[in-house]
NUMAR-488852 format. One record per residue (C-alpha): residue number from 0; z, x, y. Coordinates in Angstrom, 2 decimals. Layout:
N
NUM,Z,X,Y;
...
END
This chain:
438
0,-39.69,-6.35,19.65;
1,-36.41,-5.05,18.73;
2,-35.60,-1.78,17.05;
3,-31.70,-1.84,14.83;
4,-29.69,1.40,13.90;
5,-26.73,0.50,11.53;
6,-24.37,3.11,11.16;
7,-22.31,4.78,7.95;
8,-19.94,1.79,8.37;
9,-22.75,-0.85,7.95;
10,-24.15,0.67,5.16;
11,-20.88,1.74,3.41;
12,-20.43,-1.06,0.44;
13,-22.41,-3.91,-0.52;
14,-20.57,-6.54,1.71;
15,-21.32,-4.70,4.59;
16,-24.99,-4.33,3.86;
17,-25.14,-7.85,3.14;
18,-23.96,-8.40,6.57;
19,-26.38,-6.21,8.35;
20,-29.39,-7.97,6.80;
21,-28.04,-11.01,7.54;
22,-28.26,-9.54,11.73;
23,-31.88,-8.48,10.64;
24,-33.12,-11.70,8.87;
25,-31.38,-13.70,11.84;
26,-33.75,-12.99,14.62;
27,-37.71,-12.22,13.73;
28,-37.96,-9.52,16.59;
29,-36.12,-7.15,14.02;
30,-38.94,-5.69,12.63;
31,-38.08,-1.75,12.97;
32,-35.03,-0.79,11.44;
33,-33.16,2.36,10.99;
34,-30.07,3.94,8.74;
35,-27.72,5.77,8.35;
36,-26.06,7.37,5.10;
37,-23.24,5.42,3.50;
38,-20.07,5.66,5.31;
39,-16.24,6.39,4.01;
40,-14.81,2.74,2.27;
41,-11.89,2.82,-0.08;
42,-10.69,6.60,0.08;
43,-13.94,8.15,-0.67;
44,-15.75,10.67,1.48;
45,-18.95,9.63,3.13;
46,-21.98,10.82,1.61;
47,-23.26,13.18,3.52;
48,-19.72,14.89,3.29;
49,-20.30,14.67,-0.39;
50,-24.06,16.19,0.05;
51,-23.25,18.91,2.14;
52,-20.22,19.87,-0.56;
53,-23.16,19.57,-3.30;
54,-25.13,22.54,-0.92;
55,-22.18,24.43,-0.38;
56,-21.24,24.44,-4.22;
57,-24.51,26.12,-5.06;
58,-23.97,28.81,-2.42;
59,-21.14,29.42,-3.88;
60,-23.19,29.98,-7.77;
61,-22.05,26.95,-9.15;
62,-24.34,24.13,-10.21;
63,-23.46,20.78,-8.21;
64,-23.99,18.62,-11.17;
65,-20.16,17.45,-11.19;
66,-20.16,16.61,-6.93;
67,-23.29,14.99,-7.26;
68,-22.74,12.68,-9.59;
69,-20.20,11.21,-7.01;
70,-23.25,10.64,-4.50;
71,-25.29,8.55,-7.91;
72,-22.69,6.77,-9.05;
73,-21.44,5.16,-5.08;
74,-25.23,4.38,-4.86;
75,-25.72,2.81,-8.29;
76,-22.17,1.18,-7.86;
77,-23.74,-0.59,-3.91;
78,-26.97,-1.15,-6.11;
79,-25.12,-2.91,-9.00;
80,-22.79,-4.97,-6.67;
81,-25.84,-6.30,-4.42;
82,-27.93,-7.42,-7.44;
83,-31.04,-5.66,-7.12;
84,-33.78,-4.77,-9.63;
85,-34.10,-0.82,-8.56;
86,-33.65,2.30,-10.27;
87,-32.77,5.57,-8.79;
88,-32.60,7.74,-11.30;
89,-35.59,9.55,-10.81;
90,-34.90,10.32,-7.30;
91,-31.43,11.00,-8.29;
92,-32.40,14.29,-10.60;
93,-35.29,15.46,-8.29;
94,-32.16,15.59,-5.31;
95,-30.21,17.69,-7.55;
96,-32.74,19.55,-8.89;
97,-33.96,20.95,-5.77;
98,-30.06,21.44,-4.35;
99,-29.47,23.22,-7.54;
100,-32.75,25.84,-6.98;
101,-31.41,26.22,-3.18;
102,-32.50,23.51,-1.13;
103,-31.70,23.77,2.60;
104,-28.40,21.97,3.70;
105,-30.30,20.12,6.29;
106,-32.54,18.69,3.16;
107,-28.71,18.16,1.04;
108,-27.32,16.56,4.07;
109,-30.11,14.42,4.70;
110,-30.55,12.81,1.35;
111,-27.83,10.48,1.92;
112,-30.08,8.59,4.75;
113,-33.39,8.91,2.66;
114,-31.72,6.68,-0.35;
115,-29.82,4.37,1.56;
116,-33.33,3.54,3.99;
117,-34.74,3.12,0.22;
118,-31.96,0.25,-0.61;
119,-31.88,-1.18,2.44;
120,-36.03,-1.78,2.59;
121,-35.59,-3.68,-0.71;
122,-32.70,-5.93,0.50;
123,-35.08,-6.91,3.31;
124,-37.96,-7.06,1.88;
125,-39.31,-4.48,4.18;
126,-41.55,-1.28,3.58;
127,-40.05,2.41,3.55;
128,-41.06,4.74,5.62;
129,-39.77,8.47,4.98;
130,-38.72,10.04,8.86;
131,-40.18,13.39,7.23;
132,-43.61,11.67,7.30;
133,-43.63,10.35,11.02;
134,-40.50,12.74,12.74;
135,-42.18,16.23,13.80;
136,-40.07,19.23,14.51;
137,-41.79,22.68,15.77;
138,-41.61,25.39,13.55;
139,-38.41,26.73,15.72;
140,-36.61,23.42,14.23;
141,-36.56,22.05,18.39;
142,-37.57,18.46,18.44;
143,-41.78,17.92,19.09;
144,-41.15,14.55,20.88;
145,-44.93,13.94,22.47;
146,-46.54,14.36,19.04;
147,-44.08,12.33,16.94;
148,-44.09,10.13,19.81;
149,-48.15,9.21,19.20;
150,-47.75,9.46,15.78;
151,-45.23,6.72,15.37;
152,-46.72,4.42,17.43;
153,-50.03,5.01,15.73;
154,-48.36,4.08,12.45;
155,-45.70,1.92,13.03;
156,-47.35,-0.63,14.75;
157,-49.64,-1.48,12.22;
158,-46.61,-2.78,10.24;
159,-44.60,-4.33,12.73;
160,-45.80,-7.69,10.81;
161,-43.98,-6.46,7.60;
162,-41.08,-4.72,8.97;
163,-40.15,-1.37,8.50;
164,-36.90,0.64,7.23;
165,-37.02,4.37,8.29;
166,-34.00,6.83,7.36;
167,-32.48,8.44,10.32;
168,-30.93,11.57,11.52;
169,-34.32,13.83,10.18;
170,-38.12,14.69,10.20;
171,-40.25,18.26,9.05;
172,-41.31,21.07,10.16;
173,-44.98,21.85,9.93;
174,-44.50,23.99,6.72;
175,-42.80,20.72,5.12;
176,-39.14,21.69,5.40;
177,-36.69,19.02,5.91;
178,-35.14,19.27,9.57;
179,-32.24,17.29,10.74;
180,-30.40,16.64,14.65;
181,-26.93,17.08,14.67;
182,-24.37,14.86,13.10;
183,-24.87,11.53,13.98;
184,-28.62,12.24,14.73;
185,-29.93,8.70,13.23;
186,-28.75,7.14,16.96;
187,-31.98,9.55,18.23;
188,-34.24,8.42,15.51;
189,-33.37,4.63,16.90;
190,-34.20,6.04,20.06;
191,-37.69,8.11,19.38;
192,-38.70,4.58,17.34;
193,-37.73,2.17,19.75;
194,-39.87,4.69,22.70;
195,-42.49,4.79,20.13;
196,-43.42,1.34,19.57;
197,-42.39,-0.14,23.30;
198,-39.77,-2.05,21.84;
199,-37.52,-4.50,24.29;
200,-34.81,-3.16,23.20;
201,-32.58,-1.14,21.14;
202,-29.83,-2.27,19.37;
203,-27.07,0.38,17.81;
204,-24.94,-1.73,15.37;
205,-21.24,0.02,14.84;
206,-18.39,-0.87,13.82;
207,-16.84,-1.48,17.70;
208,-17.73,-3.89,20.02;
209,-18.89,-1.30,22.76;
210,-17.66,1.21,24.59;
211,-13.93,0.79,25.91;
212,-13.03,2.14,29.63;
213,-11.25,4.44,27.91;
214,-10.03,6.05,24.41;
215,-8.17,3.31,22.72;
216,-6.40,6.08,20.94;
217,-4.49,7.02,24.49;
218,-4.36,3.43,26.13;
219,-3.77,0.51,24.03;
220,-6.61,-2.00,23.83;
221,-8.24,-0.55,26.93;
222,-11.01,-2.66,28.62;
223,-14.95,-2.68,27.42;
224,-17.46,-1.70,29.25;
225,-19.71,-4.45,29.59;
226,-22.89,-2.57,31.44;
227,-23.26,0.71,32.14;
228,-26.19,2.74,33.15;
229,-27.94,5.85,31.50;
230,-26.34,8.34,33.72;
231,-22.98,7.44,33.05;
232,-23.44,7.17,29.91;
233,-24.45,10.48,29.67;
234,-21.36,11.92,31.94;
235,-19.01,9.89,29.25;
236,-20.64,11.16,26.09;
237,-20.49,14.70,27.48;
238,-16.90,14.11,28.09;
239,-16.11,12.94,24.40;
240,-17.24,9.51,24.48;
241,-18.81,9.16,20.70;
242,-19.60,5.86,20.25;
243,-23.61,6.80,20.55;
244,-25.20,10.36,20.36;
245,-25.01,12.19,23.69;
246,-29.23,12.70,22.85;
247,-29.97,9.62,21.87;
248,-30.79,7.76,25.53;
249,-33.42,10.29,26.11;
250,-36.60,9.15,24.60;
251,-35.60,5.54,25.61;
252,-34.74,6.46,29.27;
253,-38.21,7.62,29.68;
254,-39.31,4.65,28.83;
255,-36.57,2.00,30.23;
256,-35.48,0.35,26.90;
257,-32.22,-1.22,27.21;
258,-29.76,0.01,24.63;
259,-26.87,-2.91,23.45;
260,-24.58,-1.14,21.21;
261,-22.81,-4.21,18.87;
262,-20.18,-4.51,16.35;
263,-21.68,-5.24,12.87;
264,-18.75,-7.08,11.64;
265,-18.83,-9.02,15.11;
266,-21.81,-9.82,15.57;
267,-21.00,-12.52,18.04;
268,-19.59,-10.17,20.45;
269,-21.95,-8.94,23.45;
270,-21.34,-5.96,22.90;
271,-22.35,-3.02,25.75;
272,-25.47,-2.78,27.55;
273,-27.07,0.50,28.62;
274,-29.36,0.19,31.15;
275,-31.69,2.24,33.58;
276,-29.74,2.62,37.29;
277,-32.84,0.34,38.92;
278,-31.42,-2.60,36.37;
279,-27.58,-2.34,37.27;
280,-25.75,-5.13,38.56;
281,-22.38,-3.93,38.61;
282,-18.93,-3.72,36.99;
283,-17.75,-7.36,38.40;
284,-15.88,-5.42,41.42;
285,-14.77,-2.33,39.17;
286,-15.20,1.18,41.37;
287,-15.02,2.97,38.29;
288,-17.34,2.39,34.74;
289,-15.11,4.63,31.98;
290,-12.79,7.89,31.97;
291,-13.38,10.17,29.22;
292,-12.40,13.95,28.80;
293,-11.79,16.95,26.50;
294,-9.53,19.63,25.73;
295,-9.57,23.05,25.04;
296,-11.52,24.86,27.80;
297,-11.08,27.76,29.31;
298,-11.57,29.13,33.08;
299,-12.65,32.21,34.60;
300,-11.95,32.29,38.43;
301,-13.19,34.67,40.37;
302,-12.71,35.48,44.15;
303,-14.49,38.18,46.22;
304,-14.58,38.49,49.89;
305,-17.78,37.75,51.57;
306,-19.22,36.24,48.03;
307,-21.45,34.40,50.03;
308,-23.60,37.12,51.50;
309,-24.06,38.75,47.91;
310,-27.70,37.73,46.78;
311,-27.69,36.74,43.32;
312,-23.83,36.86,42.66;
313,-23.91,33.86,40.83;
314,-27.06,34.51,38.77;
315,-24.99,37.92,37.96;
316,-22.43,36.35,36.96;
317,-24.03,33.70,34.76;
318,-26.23,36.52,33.16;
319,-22.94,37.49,31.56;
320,-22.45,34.74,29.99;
321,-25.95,34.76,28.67;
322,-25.48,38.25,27.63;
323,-22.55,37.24,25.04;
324,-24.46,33.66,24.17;
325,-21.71,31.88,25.99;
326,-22.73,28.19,27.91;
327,-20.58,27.19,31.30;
328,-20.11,23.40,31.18;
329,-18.96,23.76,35.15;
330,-19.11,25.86,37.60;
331,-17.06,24.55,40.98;
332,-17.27,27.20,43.78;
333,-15.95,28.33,47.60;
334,-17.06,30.26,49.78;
335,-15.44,33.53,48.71;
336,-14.58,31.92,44.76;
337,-16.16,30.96,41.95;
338,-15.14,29.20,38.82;
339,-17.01,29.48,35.26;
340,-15.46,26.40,33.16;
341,-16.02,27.27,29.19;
342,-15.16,25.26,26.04;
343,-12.53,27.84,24.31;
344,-14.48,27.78,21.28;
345,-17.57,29.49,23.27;
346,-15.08,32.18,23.46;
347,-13.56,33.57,20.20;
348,-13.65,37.20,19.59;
349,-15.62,37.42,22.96;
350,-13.28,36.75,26.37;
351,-11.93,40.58,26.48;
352,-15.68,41.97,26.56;
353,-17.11,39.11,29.49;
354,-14.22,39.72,31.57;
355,-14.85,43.77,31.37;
356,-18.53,42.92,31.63;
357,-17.91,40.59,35.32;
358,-16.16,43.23,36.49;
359,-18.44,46.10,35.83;
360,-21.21,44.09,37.21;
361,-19.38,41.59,39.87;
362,-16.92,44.69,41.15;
363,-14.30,41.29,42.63;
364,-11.37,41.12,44.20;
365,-9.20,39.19,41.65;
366,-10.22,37.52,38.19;
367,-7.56,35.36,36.70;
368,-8.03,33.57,33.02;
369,-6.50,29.65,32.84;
370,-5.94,28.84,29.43;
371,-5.85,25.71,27.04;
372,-7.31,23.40,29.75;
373,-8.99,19.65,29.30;
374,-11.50,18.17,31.33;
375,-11.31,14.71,32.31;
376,-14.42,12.85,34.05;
377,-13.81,9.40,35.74;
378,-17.23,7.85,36.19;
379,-18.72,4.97,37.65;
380,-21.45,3.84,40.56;
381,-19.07,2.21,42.43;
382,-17.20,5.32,43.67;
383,-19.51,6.47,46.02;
384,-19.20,3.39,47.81;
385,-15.53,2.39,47.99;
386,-13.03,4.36,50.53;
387,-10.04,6.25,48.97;
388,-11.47,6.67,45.60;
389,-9.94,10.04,45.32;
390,-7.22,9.40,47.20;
391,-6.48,6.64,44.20;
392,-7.29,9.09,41.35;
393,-5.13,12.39,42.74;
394,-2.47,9.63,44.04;
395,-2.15,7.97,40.18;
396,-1.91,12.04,38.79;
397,0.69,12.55,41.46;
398,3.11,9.59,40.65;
399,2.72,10.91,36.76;
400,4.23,14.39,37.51;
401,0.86,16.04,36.67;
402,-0.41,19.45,38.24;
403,-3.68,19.38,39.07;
404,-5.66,22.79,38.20;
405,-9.31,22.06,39.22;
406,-11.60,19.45,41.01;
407,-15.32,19.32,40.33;
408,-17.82,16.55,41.52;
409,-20.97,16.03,40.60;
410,-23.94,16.10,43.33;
411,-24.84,12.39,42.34;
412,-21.06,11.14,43.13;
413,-20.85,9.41,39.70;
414,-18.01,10.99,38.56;
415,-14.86,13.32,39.60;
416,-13.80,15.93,37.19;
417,-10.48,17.26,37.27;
418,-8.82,20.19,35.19;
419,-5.19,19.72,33.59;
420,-2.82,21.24,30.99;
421,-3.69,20.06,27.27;
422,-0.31,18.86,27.68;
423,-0.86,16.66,29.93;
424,-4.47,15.16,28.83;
425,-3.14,11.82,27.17;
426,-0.24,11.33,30.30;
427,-3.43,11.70,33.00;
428,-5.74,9.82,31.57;
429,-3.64,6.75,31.70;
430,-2.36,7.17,34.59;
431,-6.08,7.52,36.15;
432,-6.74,3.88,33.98;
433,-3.48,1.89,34.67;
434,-4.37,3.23,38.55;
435,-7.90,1.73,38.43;
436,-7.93,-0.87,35.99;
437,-4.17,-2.41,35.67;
END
């Protein structure tokens, strides 16, 4: 059994949704589908944009008749143009109606998903199935993934003979409020279906044909990634890869589904496999899988003598950053040094009181602040077992006139993560490709 996702882009006119039932009808293992909201086609906004504008106009006192009526008439226009006998209206004015008296934004942005899974069931011929019925979030809005886990398999696979559209990216709360995941969220609800009902495997239908080595945005018409593993996956989403939601391989990890993530418009392609590290066979003699990286981070170094025979100088220091709500995405240390790595943003409004704050507490030798810093990850299996990897990487940075500021690696040896200027982010990361790859 087989369990689709089709992104904004598949659902975003009527040609395109044509298209992805024509991938659903084509192979009779597609019996669990799920959707996203309508994506941006021909200058207009996508719809959850236009939802979450509708929520914002009421907090702002204003009725959202006037935005909302943007939202009806792209549906009614997709409706009209594919021919079918269906009438929203109803739906239409209860959506606005409960915006209007203050509706949550998660329930305005999620509204988009809820009527497209309701088109989408009738071009298939399938039944509808709300996610607020069968996707359970604790009352603290964090994910309940053992009980929705039960419950969908209890009553999805009674209709696996029908086939089944659910809208993605939310569930409820117990009291009955609309919950969503973050943007993009609908790749988890593929996820917690396809762990649900056992599937073989998950298919994520985009508009790409995979994941590229590399941003095609920095290196033109980089190479895909035919097969890559969980793990990596997860050290490239991290890193900025977003062609699937950094969250989404968890429930299906746990349970060894295979993810392919394939182009709608070509279908034909193969597309890239994720798989679990037991199933890899390899990048056909590649060392490295994918480089991906972000800017804007920021870097605390601090160096004390004897560091190492403090007990609990790095929990100290840490507790800082808990104090001020602050998370460290890396943390690279020496023996009398250590190194909290921070996305900038973390740190609006709030660097000036943790740096008093480590010093009051840490009493160090020296704490120095590096600024407007990107971190870029080069990932694969094969490192760990090929000689001069490194040497490769620094040796490619090197020839490209680019100071390295930092070197992390992970325990697993999957990747190497090195710190440069945001000015020199595009320049490394193709030199690190055209070293590797070309």
């Amino acid at each position: 059994m087989k369990v689709c996702k089709f992104g904004g882009t598949s659902m975003s006119d009527a040609s395109s949704i044509i298209r992805s039932a024509n991938i659903v009808k084509s192979d009779p293992m597609r019996k669990f589908v799920i959707v996203s909201a309508p994506g941006k086609v021909n200058g207009e906004e996508k719809i959850t944009d236009m939802l979450i504008n509708c929520y914002e106009t009421v907090k702002k006192g204003a009725s959202c008749k006037t935005v909302f009526s943007k939202v009806e008439n792209r549906f009614n226009n997709i409706i009209k143009d594919l021919g079918l006998d269906i009438d929203l209206t109803e739906k239409f004015a209860k959506i606005l109606l409960n915006i209007d008296n203050g509706a949550s934004k998660d329930y305005a942005a999620s509204r988009g998903e809820y009527l497209m899974a309701i088109v989408f069931a009738k071009v298939l011929g399938y039944e509808f199935v709300d996610a607020q019925d069968i996707i359970k979030f604790f009352p603290d809005k964090t994910f309940d993934s053992e009980y929705t886990n039960d419950y969908v398999s209890k009553v999805l696979n009674e209709m696996k003979n029908t086939g089944v559209v659910v809208p993605g990216f939310y569930g409820r709360t117990p009291d009955g409020a609309i919950c969503t995941f973050s943007r993009g969220g609908s790749d988890v609800t593929g996820s917690i279906i396809a762990r649900a009902i056992k599937a073989d495997l998950y298919e994520n239908w985009t508009d790409v044909n995979g994941f590229m080595m590399c941003d095609p945005r920095i290196v033109q018409n980089p190479a895909k990634i035919n097969v890559l593993t969980y793990k990596e996956l997860r050290e490239l989403s991290y890193m900025g890869a977003t062609v699937l939601h950094p969250e989404s391989i968890f429930p299906v990890r746990r349970a060894d589904i295979p993810i392919n993530i394939k182009n709608t418009f070509e279908p034909e392609n193969s597309g890239t496999m994720i798989v679990p590290s037991k199933d890899y066979v390899g990048q056909n003699g590649r060392i490295i899988t994918g480089i991906a990286g972000k800017k804007d981070f920021t870097a605390i170094f601090i160096e004390k003598s004897m560091m190492n025979g403090e007990l609990g100088f790095a929990r100290k220091a840490l507790s800082v950053l808990e104090h001020y709500d602050v998370s460290i995405e890396h943390m690279p240390t020496g023996i009398d040094t250590l190194s909290l790595v921070i996305e900038s943003c973390n740190l609006e409004g709030k660097l000036d009181h943790v740096l008093a704050r480590l010093q009051a507490i840490l009493n160090p030798d020296h704490i120095e602040v590096l600024e407007h810093l990107s971190m870029i990850a080069t990932v694969g299996h094969g490192m760990s077992k090929r000689k001069g990897t490194a040497a490769k990487l620094f040796g490619a940075l090197y020839q490209a006139g680019i100071n390295i500021k930092m070197i992390d690696q992970g325990s697993s040896e999957l990747n190497i993560i090195v710190g440069v200027d945001n000015s020199d982010f595009e320049k490394a990361i193709e030199a690190i490709y055209n070293a590797f790859v070309k």
